[in-house]
C-alpha positions as CSV (number, residue, x, y, z in Angstrom):
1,X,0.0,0.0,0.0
2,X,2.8,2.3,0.7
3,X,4.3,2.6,-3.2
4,X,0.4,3.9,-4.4
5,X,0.0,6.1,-2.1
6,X,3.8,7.6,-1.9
7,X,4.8,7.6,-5.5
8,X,1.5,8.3,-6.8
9,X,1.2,8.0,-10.6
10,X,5.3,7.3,-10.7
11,X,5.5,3.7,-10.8
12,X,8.5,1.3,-10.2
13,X,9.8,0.6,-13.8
14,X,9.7,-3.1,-12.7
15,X,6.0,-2.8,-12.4
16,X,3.4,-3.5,-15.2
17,X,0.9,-0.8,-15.8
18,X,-1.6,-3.0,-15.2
19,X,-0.2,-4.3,-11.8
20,X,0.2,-0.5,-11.1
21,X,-3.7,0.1,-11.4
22,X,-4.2,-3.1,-9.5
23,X,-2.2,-2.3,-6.7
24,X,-4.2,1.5,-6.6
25,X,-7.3,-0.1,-6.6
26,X,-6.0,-2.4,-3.7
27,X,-4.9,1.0,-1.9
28,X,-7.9,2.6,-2.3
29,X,-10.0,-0.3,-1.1
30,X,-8.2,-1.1,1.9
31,X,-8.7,3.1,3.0
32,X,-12.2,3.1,2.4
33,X,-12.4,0.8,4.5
34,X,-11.7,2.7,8.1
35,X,-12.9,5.9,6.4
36,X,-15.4,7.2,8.7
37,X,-18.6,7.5,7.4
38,X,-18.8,11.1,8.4
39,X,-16.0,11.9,5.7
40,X,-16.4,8.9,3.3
41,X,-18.5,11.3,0.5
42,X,-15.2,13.4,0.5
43,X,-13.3,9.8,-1.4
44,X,-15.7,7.6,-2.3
45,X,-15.2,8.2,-5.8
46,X,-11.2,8.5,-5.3
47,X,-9.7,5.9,-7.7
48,X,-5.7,7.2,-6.9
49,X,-4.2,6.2,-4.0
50,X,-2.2,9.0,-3.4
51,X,-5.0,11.7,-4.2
52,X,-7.2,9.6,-2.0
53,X,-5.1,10.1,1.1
54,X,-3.9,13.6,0.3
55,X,-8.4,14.0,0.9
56,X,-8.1,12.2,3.7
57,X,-5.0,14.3,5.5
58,X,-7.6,17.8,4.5
C-alpha cells in the first residue's frame, strides 16, 4: 500500500501498468475501509491512491 499512495502515478519501472492500477485499486479499497462514514462522501469516488489520502489528510 505504501508505493500507491507515496509515489502516486510514478510507478516502479519493474511494475506493469496493469499491476500499477491493481495495486491503486488495492490502496484505495483497503482506505475506504476505516474511512469514517462522516467523511467517506469526501473519497468515495477516489480511484488514486495518493489523491485519496492527500483528501483524507484535508
Amino acid at each position: 500500500m505504501y508505493d500507491p499512495v507515496e509515489k502516486g502515478d510514478t510507478k516502479p519501472y519493474k511494475v506493469t501498468d496493469e499491476d500499477w492500477k491493481k495495486l491503486h485499486r488495492k490502496a484505495v479499497s483497503l482506505s475506504r475501509q476505516w474511512v469514517d462514514l462522516g467523511v467517506f462522501h469526501h473519497v468515495a469516488t477516489e480511484t488514486n491512491a495518493q489523491t485519496l489520502w492527500k483528501n483524507i489528510e484535508k
